[in-house]
Structure formats: structure tokens, C-alpha cells
C-alpha positions as CSV (number, residue, x, y, z in Angstrom):
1,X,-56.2,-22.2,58.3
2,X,-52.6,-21.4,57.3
3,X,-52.3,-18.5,54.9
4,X,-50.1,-18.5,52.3
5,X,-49.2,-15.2,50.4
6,X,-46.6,-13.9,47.8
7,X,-46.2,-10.5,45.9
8,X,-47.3,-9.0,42.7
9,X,-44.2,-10.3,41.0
10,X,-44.8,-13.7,41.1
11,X,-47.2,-12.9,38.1
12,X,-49.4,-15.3,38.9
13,X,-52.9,-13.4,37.9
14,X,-56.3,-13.2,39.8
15,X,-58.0,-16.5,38.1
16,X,-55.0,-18.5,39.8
17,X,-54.3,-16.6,43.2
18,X,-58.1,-17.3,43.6
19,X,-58.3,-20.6,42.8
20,X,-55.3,-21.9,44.6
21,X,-56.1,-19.2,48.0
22,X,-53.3,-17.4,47.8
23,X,-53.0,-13.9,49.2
24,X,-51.2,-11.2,47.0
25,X,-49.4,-8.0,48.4
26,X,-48.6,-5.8,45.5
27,X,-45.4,-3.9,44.9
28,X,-45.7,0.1,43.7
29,X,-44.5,1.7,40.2
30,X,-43.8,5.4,40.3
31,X,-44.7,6.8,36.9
32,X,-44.1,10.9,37.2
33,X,-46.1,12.1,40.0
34,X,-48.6,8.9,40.4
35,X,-48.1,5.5,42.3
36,X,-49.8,2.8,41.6
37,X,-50.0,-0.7,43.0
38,X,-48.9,-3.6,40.7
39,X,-51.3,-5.8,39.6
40,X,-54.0,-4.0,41.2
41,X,-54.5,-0.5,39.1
42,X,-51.7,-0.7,36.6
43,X,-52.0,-2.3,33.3
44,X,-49.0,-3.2,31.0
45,X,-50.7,-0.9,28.4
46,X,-50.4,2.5,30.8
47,X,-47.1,0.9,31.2
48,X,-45.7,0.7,28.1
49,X,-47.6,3.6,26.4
50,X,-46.0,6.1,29.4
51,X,-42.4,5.2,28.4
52,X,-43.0,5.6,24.5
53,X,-44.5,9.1,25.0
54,X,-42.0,10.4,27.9
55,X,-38.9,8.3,27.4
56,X,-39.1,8.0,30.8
57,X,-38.7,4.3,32.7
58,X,-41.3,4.0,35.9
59,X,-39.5,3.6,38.7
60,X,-40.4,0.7,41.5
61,X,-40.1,0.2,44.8
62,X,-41.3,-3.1,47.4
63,X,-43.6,-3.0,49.8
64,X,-43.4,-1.3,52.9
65,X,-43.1,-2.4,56.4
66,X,-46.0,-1.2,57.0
67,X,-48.1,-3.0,53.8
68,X,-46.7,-6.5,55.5
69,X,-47.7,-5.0,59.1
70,X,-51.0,-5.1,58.2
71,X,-51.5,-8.3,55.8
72,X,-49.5,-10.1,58.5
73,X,-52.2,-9.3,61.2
74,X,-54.4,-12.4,62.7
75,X,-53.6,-15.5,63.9
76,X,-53.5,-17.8,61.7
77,X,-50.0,-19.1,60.5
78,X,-48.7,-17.4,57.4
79,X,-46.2,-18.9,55.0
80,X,-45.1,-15.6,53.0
81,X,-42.8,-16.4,49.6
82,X,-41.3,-13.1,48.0
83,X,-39.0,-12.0,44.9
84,X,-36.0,-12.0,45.4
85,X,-33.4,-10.3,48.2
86,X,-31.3,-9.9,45.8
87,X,-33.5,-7.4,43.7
88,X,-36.1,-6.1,46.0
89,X,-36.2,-5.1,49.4
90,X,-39.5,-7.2,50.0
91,X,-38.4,-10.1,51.6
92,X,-36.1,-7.6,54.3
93,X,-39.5,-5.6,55.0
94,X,-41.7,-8.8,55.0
95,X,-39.1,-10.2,58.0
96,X,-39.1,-6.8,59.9
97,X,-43.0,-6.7,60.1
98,X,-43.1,-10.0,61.3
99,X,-40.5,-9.3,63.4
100,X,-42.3,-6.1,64.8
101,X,-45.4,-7.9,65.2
102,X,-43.4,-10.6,67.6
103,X,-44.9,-13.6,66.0
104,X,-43.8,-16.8,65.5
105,X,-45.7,-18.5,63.0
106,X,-44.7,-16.3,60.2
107,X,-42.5,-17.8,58.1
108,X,-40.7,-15.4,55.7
109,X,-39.1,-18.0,52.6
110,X,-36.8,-15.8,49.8
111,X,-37.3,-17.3,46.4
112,X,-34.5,-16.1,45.3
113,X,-36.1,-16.0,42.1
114,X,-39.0,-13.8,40.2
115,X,-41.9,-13.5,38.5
116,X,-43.2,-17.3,38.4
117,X,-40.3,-18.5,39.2
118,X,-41.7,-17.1,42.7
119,X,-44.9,-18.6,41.2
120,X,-43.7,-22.0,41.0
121,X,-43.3,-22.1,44.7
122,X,-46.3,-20.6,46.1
123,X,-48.5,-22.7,44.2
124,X,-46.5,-26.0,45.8
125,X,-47.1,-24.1,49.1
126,X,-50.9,-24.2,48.5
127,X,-51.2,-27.6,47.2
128,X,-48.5,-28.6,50.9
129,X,-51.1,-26.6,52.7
130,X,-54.4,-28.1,51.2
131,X,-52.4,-31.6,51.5
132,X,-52.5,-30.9,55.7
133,X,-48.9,-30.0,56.0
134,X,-48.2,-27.8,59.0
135,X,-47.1,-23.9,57.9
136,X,-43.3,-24.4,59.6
137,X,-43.2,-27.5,57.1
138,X,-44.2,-26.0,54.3
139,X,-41.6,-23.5,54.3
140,X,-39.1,-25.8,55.0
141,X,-40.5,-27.8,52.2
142,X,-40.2,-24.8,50.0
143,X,-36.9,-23.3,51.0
144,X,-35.2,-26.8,49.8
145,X,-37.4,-26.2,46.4
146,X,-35.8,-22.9,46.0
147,X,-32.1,-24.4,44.1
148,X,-34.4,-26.1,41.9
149,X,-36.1,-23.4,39.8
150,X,-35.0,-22.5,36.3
151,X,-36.0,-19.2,35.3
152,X,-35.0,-17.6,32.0
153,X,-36.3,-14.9,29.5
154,X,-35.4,-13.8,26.1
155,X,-35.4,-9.8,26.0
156,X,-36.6,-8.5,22.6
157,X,-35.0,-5.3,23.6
158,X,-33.0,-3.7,25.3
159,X,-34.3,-0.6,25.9
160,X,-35.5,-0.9,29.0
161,X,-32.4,-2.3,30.4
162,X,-30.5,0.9,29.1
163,X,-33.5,3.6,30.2
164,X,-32.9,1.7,33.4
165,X,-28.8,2.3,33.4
166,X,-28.6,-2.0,33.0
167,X,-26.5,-1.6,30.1
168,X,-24.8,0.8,27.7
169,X,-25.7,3.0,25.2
170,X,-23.2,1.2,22.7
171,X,-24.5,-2.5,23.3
172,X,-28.2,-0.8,22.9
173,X,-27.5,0.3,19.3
174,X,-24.9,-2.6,18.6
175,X,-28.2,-5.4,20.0
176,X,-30.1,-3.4,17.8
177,X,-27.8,-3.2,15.1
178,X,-26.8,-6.9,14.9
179,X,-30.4,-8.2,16.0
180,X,-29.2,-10.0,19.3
181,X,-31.7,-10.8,21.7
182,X,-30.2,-11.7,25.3
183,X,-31.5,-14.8,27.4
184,X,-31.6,-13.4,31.0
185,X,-31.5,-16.3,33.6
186,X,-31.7,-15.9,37.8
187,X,-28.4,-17.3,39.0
188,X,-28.1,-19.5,42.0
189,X,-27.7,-16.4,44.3
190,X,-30.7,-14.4,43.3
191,X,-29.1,-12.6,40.7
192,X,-29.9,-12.1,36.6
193,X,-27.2,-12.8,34.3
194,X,-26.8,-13.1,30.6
195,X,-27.4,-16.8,29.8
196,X,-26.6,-16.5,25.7
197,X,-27.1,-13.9,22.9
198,X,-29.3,-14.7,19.9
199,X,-29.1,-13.6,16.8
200,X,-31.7,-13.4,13.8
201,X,-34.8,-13.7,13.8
202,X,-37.4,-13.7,16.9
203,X,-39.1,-17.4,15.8
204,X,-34.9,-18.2,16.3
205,X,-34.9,-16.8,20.0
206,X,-37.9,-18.7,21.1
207,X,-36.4,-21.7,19.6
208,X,-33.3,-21.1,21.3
209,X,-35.5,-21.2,24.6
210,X,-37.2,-24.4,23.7
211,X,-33.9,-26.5,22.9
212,X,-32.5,-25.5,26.3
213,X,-36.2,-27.1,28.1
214,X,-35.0,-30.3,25.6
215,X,-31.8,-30.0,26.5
216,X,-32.6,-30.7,30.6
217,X,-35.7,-32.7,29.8
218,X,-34.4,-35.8,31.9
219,X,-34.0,-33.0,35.2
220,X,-37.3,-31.3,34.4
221,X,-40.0,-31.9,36.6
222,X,-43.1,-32.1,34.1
223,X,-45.6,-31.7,36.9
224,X,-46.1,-28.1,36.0
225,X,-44.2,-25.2,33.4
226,X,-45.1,-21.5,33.3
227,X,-44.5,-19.4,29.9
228,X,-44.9,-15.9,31.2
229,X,-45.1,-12.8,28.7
230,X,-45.3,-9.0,28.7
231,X,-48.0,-9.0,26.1
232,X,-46.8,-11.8,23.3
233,X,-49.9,-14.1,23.3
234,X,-49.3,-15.7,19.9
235,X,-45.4,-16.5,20.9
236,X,-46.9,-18.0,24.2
237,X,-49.0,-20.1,22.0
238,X,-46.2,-21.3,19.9
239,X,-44.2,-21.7,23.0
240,X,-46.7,-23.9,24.6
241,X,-47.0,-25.8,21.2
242,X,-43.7,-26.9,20.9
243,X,-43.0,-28.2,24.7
244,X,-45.9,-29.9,24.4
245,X,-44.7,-32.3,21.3
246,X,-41.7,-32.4,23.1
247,X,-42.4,-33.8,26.6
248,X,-45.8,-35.0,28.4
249,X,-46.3,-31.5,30.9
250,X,-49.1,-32.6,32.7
251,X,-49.8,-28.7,33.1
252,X,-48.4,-25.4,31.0
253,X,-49.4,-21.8,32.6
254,X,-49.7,-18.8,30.2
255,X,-49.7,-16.2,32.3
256,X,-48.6,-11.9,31.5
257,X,-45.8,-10.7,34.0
258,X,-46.8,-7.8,36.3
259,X,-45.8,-4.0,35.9
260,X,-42.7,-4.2,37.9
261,X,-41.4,-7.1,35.9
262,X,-42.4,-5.0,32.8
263,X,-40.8,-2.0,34.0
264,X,-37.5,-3.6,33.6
265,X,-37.5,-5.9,30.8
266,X,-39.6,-4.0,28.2
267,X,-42.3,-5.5,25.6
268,X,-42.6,-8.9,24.0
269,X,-40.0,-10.0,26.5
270,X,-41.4,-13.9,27.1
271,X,-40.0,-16.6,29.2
272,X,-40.1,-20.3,30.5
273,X,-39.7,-21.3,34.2
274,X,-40.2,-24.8,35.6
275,X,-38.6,-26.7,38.4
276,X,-36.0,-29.7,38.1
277,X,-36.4,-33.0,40.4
């Protein structure tokens, strides 16, 4: 049995960490005095209602060397897929517990990516694994998957990017001022960068997002496309609607980001993440 297992941030949800057996280690937000583990005992509600009534941003932090000490025990082979080295210092703890534990069927791949962008790849891994391929394949398998996932968001604001020393207090009030929602995309490297500024209204923003999927549609691999949220159901919906009389996506994934995601982009943030052939 080979295990495969990602993080909290690939915002994947119980119902399909379940169905596809996939292990989850959670990452921790700090809010105050109190940790809590991310997607296990923090909801985006605490989340979001904590910043309005102390200004404060949680903070976060990756899990430990000792969290992947212990979900890296057994013998079975493990494929582990985390966010990011670029943002997190996950995927440098995950290799220093398998490292520590002196094992060599644990294979550590860096998505360079988040939230299901990560997603993306660790359900491929379970449908590899369930397909009979060996654990040292899949993650080779996977490591060539990782150039071709497209990740971006449209922040509603920016907020959280400011409380979190991402950006100025004069492009806060001008965003605010002028109504410009950012498009953050994850660069080649592992990074987030500014994709494009909108400007209007929010049905305009999601737009925007939809005729950039139209725009690649002859790259886009239609086997599968996440729309991940922080609480914007009905936008999801619409989202959802419109790539669907646009191309023939054999299968869209609503699914709510986690509270680390959350923690740095803010409410009614909503993006679309899919990978190219």
C-alpha cells in the first residue's frame, strides 16, 4: 500500500481526502494566545470574525519536524506533496523527518504551488497509485506535472495583504478607492505575483478570470478544474456555470480554501486552478 499525503493547504476537504485515500497533515494558525490546526479545529468563520473584532491577522506556521516524524512512521512507501518552498517551510521539514527517519521510500515532491493547485497533484498521485504505479514513479510522474499548473485568484481586498505587511497602506486605500481587485497567480518559481488589476464591479473580476480559462482553452487539460473560495458559494456557482458553457470539463471541484490560505488573502477571495497538457 503506498500512502500518499499532502497538507491542509491543498484545500482539498474531508469528502475528497476520504474518497481519494489521501492522508492530510495540517498546518497551525496562531490567533492571540491559541493554536489551532488547519482544517482540523479552525473554521473560516473564527477566522474571519477574530480579525474584524481585533484588527489583528492570525499568524501561521508549517508543520514541524516532528508532525512529519510521526505521520512518516511505517513501512509502507509514502509519496508526500506539500505547498510550496517558496512560502512555507513544510516541504524543508517534511525532507528533514524523512531524512531523520533514514528511509528511502519517502519521496518528498514541492508543488511549488498552493491551495489546490497542490490539490491538483495529489489527487493525480492517488489515481497513479490506485492505477498500480510504483510510489518512486509517481513522484516522478508528479514532479514533471508540477510546470503545468495554473493557479490564480482574484483578491476582493486587500486588507489582509496590508494587516500582513504584503502591501502598502496607500495602495490599500487607493484599491479601495478606485475599486481594483488584484489577480494573484503562483509564478514558475513558487512565488505569488500580481497577474492584472481589475476594476469595477465584482461580476467584472470573475469575468476577467473566466476569459483568461477561454483564453488557454486549447492548453487546458479539461480532465479536471478546481474553483476554490473563502466563503463565496454563489460566485463559485456562477464560476462553475460559465466554464461549463464554455468547454466540456469532464469534472469542476468547488471546494472552500483552508485557514492558512484565508489568513492571507482575506474574504470572498475565489480562484480557478487547472492543469495544462
Amino acid at each position: 500500500m503506498i500512502r500518499i499525503i499532502t497538507d491542509s493547504t491543498a484545500d482539498l476537504g474531508m469528502d475528497l481526502l476520504s474518497h481519494y485515500r489521501i492522508e492530510m497533515i495540517p498546518l497551525y494558525v496562531l490567533m492571540g494566545e491559541q493554536s489551532f490546526l488547519d482544517g482540523v479545529n479552525i473554521s473560516l468563520e473564527d477566522l474571519f470574525r477574530s480579525v474584524q473584532e481585533t484588527g489583528q491577522l492570525p499568524k501561521t506556521s508549517a508543520a514541524s519536524i516532528g508532525d512529519f516524524v510521526k505521520k512518516f512512521n511505517g513501512s509502507e512507501d509514502i509519496v508526500y506533496i506539500g505547498i510550496s518552498s517558496q512560502l512555507s517551510a513544510t516541504i524543508k521539514n517534511a525532507t528533514i523527518a524523512a531524512e531523520t527517519l533514514g528511509k528511502e521510500n519517502i519521496y518528498i515532491v514541492d508543488s511549488l504551488n498552493l491551495s489546490t493547485g497542490i490539490g491538483l497533484l495529489a489527487l493525480r498521485a492517488a489515481e497513479l497509485r490506485d492505477e498500480g504505479m510504483s510510489a518512486r514513479d509517481i513522484a516522478e510522474t508528479i514532479k514533471a506535472l508540477v510546470p503545468k499548473v495554473r493557479t490564480s485568484f482574484i483578491i476582493e481586498t486587500l486588507d489582509y495583504l496590508y494587516k500582513g505587511g504584503r502591501c502598502t497602506a496607500l495602495q490599500n486605500l487607493m484599491s479601495s478607492l478606485l475599486s481594483i481587485r488584484p489577480i494573484i497567480a503562483v509564478r514558475p518559481d513558487g512565488t505569488l505575483g500580481v497577474k492584472a488589476k481589475t476594476r469595477g464591479t465584482r461580476k467584472k473580476g470573475l469575468m476577467e478570470l473566466v476569459k483568461d480559462f477561454e483564453e488557454h482553452l486549447e492548453e487546458i487539460d479539461l480532465h479536471r478544474v478546481f474553483i476554490t473560495h473563502t466563503g463565496c458559494v454563489a460566485d463559485a456557482e456562477f464560476l462553475k456555470s460559465e466554464l461549463m458553457s464554455r468547454a466540456k470539463i469532464e469534472e469542476i471541484l468547488i471546494t472552500r480554501a483552508g485557514s492558512v490560505i484565508a489568513s492571507h488573502c482575506g474574504p470572498d477571495t475565489i480562484g480557478i486552478l487547472y492543469m495544462v497538457k
